[in-house]
C-alpha positions, -999 to +999 in steps of 0.1 A: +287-414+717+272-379+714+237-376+704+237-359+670+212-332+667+185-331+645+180-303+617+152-281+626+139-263+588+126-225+591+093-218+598+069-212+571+043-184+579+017-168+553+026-128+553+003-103+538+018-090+503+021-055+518+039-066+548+069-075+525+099-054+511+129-062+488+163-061+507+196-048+491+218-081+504+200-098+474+226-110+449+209-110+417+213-075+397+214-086+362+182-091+343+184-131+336+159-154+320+117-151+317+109-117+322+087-103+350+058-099+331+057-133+320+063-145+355+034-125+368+013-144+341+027-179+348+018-170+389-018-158+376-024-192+356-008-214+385-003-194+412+027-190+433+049-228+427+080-216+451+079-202+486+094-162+488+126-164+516+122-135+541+138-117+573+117-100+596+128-065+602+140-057+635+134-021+656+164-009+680+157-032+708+154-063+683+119-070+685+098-079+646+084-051+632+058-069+615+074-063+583+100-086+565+126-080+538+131-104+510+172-115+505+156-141+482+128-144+456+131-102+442+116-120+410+087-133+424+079-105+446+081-082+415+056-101+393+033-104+425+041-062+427+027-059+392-003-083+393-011-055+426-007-029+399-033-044+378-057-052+404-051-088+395-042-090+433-052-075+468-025-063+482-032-077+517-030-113+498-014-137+518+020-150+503+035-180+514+071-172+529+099-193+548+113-170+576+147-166+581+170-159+611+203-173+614+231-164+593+236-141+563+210-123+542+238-124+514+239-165+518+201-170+519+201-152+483+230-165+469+225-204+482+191-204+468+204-195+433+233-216+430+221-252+446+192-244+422+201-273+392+187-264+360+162-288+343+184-306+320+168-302+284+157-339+281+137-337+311+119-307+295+111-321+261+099-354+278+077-328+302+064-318+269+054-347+255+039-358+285+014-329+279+008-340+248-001-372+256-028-358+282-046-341+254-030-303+256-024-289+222+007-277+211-010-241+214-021-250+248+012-255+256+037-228+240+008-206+257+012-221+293+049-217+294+051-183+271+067-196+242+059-201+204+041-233+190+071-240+168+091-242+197+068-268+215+074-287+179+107-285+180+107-300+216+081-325+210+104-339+176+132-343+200+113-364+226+107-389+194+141-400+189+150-430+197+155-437+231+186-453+231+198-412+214+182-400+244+203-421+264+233-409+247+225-375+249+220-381+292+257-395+288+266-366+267+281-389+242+259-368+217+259-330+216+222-312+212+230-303+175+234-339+166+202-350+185+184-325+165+199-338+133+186-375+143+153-358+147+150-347+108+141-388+098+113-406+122+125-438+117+141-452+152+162-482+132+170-460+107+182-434+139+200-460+154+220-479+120+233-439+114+244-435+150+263-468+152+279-461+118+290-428+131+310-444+157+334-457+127+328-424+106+356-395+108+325-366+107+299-369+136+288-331+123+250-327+123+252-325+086+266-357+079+240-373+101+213-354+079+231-365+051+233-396+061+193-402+070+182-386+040+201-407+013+177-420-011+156-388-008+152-363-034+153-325-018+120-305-024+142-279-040+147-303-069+133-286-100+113-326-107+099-318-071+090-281-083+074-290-117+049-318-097+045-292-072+047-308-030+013-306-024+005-329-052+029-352-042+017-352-008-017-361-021-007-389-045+005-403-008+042-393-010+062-388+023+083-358+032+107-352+060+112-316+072+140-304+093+121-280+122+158-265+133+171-253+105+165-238+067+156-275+051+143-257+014+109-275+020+126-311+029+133-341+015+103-365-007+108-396+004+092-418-022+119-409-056+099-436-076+064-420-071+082-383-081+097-396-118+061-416-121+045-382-114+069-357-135+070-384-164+030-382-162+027-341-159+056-340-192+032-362-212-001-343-210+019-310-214+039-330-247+003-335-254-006-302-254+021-288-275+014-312-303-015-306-305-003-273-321+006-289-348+041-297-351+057-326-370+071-342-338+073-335-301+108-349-278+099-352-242+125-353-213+130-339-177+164-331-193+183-327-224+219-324-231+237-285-232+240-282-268+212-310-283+195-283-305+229-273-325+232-276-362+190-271-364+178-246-378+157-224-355+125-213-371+113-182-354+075-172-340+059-141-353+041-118-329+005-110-333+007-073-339-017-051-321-049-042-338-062-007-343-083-006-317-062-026-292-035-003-303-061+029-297-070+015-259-032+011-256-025+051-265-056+060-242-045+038-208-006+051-212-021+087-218-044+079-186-011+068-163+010+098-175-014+121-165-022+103-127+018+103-126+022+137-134-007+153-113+008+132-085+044+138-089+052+159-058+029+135-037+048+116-006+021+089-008-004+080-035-037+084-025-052+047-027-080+050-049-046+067-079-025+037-064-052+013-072-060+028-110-025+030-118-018-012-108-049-013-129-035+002-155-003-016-154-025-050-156-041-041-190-011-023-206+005-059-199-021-076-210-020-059-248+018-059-246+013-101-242+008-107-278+000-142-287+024-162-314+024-183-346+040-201-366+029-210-407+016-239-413+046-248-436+072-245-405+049-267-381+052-298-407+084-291-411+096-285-373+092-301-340+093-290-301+112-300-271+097-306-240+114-306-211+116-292-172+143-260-167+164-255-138+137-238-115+111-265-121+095-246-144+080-264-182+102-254-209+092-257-240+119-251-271+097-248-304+102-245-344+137-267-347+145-284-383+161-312-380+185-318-413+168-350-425+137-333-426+147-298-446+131-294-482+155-305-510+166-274-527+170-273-568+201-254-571+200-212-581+228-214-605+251-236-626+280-238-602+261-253-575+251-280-599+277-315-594+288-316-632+286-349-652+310-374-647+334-369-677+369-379-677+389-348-690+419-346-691+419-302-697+386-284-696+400-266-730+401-295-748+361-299-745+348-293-779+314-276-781+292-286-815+281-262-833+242-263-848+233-270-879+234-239-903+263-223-873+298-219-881+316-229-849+329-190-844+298-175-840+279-169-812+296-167-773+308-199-760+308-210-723+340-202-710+360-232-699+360-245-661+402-241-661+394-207-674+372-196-652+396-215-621+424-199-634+406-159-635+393-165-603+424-173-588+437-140-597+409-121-582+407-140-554+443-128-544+441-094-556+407-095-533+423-106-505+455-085-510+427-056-507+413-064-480+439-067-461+441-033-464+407-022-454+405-034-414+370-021-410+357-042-441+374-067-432+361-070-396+323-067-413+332-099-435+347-118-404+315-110-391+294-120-414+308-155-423+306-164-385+266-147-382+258-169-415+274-207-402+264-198-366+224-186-372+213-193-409+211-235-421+230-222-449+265-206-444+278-207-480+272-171-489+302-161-481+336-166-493+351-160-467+359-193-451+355-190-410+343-217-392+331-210-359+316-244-338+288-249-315+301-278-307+282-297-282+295-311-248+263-320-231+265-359-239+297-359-217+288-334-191+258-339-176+243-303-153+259-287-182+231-269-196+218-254-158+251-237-152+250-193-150+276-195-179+260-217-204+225-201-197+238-165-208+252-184-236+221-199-247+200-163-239+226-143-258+225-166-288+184-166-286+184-131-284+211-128-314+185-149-334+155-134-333+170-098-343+186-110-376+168-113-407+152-140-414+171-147-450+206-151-454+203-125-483+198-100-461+222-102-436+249-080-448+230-050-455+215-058-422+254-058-402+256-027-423+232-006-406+244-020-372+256+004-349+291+002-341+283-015-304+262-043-317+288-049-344+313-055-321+291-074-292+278-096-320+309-105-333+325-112-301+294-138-299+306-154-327+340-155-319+334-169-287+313-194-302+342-209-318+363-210-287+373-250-280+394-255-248+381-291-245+410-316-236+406-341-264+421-374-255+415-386-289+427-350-308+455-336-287+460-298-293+483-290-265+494-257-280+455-251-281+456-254-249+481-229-239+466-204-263+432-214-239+454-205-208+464-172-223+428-159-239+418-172-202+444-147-180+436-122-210+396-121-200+405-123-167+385-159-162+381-167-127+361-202-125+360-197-090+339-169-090+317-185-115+287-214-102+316-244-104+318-259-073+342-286-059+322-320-047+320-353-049+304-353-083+323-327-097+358-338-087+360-353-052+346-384-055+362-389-093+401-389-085+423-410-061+427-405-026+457-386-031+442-362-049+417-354-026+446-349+000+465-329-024+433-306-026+431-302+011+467-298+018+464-268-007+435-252+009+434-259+041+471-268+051+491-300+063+470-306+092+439-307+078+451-338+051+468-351+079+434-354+098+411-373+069+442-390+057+434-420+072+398-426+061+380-447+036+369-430-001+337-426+011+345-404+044+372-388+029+350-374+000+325-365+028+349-345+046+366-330+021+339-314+005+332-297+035+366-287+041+370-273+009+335-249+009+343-216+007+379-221+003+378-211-037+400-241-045+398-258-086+417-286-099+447-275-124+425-276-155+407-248-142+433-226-132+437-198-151+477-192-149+490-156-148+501-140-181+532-144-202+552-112-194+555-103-232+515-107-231+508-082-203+535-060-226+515-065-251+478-052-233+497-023-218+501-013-258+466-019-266+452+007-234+475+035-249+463+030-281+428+032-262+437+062-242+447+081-276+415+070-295+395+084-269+416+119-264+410+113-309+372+115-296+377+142-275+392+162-297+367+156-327+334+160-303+315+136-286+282+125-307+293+147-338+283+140-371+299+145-402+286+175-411+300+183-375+333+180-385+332+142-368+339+112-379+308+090-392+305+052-383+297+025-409+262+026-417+266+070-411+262+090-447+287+118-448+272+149-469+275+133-507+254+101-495+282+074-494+290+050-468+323+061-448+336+033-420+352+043-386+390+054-387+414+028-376+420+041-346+383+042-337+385+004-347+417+001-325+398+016-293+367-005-296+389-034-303+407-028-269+376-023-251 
């Protein structure tokens, strides 16, 4: 048997630095991993770790030159090149070197850079907390190997998962992103329950398994968690979790009790605070339903007005800013002393422009407050609301709001009036008779409406000012026209309501609505009278909408309602998929049957993506539905708005001609004319003999179709 030879390794020699050259049979080009700079500063810190590969060079009878080319280790040699530069390093330093002879210059770069295995993750983020444990800071250590303290975090989180996750992760039976997921909860048993569930579970994606460890939790971007504010929760001994590898909106507070002990605490001193104003009584909640202040009357605050000389120092500051604006006007940059007076000047303009607000005496004991937390954690305080059990008794203004006696009659002209002593029953004017008076009024009240009918524009202002009187006044009987529009309110069946974008603008619109109308009813029509055109028309498309009701009764079927719904719907061009509604669990998902959910998928995703949940429990299907559907713009059928009737989009196409010749009517007649102009005035306009003229009809028609 033939002797096998043994492996003789290259000799190892220390050449000086300037004895050494790169070679071109190195393999590596492209410009790959830490950079040379940072290399030179790791080989400063810890000097050279790795021995440079070299050939010496050979002259024409093949005897060593005493220099050496390097086929292997360019990067090292570079970074020892620059730390030369810098006179970090003499460049007769030795460097350690393993000489080469046999074979290929070629293999001896290219074998050194393929058998090199890279450090599998694990092993660095053990490495790391091994460090740790030896005392070095995380600064100490991002600064060692040239990265960024949150990075060392990130690592050091990872090497406290469980070990039997980092076991799984060695098997790769669990992907990086999930590992980091596991790391967003502390809790080893907790780590392991989730990972053995997710071996049943039809979603292993990283956000199920943060999901799934933070149930329980409440997320910091919770508006309870914003009105206690984190740091105070912290300090009343409150745990959060935070998520360091990805966007976690400040993480989720562990302790939910502590948090409603803590907001139910902060409501009460500030519930405290606002009674002490003075108001009859105070209702405290995080939340109350959309709609919980309709049918109250609203009593509004007045603003402190400015005094004179508040009102002087407010002339002299906006005279001050004009003239800084205007001497600098062509300026590229504000010098930053005129920078610093103007934000000055801003500040104290503000500051006069804040007025501060009452209310009389008489409307605190008479109305109350609602305190309560708004969508962005922020207090919210709704203040001066009646409620109808506590408004003043009213004596009536005149005999026909008085109930009459309770006399049996059978004809109001059979009532006999006495006459006084020394009277004859003739003289004198008698009370006319109720079936009289019935009878007249019947008349007129036909002929009115017959008149009306006739008049569009009037007709439009008294629409408008039944619906302003029942919608913002406590009593909506000064009218006779008989309008009903309803603020009915769905909050006590739909709870989140109220914090949706559309019922918000609702509420600001209506707010806004209230506190520029008169205060008294009285006054309301010659107030709609001296509206502008525009704010006619916006206001009473308020009102209107107010009375819209597309709520499917099970108690009140209106299906006819309904599809009149559908059509106003296409007609507005209603998309709720473009509003804040979205499809999950709560919403929809996790409120129907399984085959609905599938039904849902199959419609946005297509066949094979039901197929793939169809075989999961409730629970996981929800789960994985509401993923698949994000995005996707899907709604269940009573959301849908359905395209128009065909006789209906017949219909709109007539109502933009008739808008297309009002404005050409417009044209014609001169844009911001007057009457005197020879244009046509708007109600509330005085033509030249002082009387009231309304729009034309086909000035109505155009706003109309606007």
């Amino acid at each position: 048997m033939t002797k096998q030879q043994k492996i003789t390794l290259s000799a190892s020699r220390d050449i000086p630095f300037n004895k050494l050259m790169l070679s071109q049979s190195n393999v590596r080009h492209v410009k790959a991993g830490v950079s040379i700079e940072e290399l030179a500063e790791d080989i400063a810190r810890r000097t050279l770790l790795a021995s440079i590969t070299v050939r010496p060079v050979l002259d024409d009878n093949g005897a060593e030159t005493g220099m050496f080319t390097i086929p292997a280790g360019g990067r090292r040699f570079r970074a020892l090149e620059l730390l030369v530069k810098q006179k970090r390093l003499n460049k007769t330093a030795l460097v350690p070197c393993v000489v080469r002879m046999e074979g290929l210059a070629e293999e001896d770069s290219l074998a050194e850079n393929i058998q090199r295995a890279p450090l599998h993750p694990l092993d660095q983020f053990r490495a790391f907390q091994a460090m740790r444990d030896k005392g070095r800071t995380e600064e100490e250590i991002a600064a060692a190997f040239f990265v960024s303290a949150s990075v060392v975090k990130q690592r050091l989180k990872l090497a406290a998962v469980a070990p039997a996750l980092h076991d799984a992760y060695a098997e790769e039976d669990l992907t990086l992103d999930q590992l980091m997921a596991f790391a967003v909860n502390p809790d080893h048993e907790r780590q392991e329950q989730v990972w053995e569930a997710l071996q049943r579970h039809y979603s292993k994606q990283p956000y199920e398994i943060r999901r799934m460890l933070t149930e329980g939790a409440v997320r910091a971007s919770d508006k309870r968690a914003q009105f206690v504010g984190l740091d105070n929760y912290v300090e009343a001994g409150g745990e959060i979790l935070r998520d360091l590898f990805q966007q976690d909106d400040g993480g989720w507070l562990q302790d939910a009790s502590l948090l409603d002990v803590m907001v139910s605490e902060k409501l009460a001193n500030e519930a405290a605070v606002v009674q002490v104003e003075g108001w009859k009584w105070v209702e405290v909640d995080t939340d109350f339903p959309y709609g919980h202040t309709f049918g109250m009357r609203r009593i509004h605050e007045e603003v402190e007005p400015m005094s004179d000389v508040e009102a002087a120092d407010y002339q002299a500051l906006k005279a001050e800013y004009d003239a800084l604006e205007g001497e600098h006007a062509e300026a590229d940059e504000l010098p930053e002393e005129v920078d610093a007076r103007l934000g000055d000047i801003e500040t104290a303009m503000e500051a006069l422009q804040d007025r501060p607000i009452r209310f009389e005496a008489e409307d605190l004991a008479l109305a109350g407050a609602f305190v309560s937390i708004d969508s962005s954690g922020r207090l919210r305080v709704e203040r001066g609301y009646v409620r109808s059990e506590d408004e003043p008794v009213e004596e009536a203004d005149d005999e026909g709001d008085v109930a009459p006696e309770d006399t049996t009659v059978d004809d109001p002209d059979d009532i006999v009036v006495p006459a006084t002593e020394g009277e004859e029953e003739d003289d004198g004017l008698k009370p006319l008779s109720d079936r009289l008076v019935m009878e007249l009024t019947a008349h007129r009240t036909l002929a009115l409406r017959n008149a009306l009918a006739q008049n569009p524009q009037v007709a439009f202002l008294a629409a408008l000012h039944a619906m302003t009187l029942r919608l913002f006044y406590r009593y909506g009987l000064d009218s006779c026209v008989e309008i009903e529009p309803s603020t009915a309110a769905f909050g006590s069946q739909v709870p989140g309501l109220g914090d949706t974008a559309y019922a918000q603008a609702i509420d600001q619109r209506h707010e806004t609505w209230a506190s520029n109308l008169p205060k008294r009813s009285e006054d309301l029509w010659e107030a709609l009278t001296e509206f502008d055109s525009c704010s006619r028309e916006t206001l009473f498309a308020h009102c209107v909408a107010m009375s819209v009701n597309a709520v499917h009764d099970p108690y009140q079927r209106r299906p006819r309602a309904i599809a009149h719904a559908d059509v106003l719907a296409g007609t507005v061009g209603l998309d709720m998929a473009k509003t804040d509604w979205v499809v999950t669990g709560d919403s929809y998902l996790g409120r129907v049957t399984k085959a609905r959910i599938l039904e849902a998928v199959h419609e946005a995703k297509g066949e094979d993506a039901a197929n793939r949940i169809s075989g999961l429990k409730k629970p996981e299907m929800v789960t994985a539905a509401e993923d698949l559907l994000v995005g996707t713009g899907w709604l269940p059928e009573p959301l849908r708005t359905p395209p128009l009737p065909e006789n209906d989009v017949h219909a709109f196409e007539l109502i933009d001609k008739v808008d297309e010749r009002a404005s050409d009517d417009d044209t014609d007649a001169g844009e911001g004319q007057t009457a005197e102009d020879g244009g046509e005035p708007a109600i509330g306009e005085s033509d030249v003999s002082g009387e009231d003229v309304p729009v034309t009809i086909d000035a109505f028609a155009k706003t109309a179709a606007e």
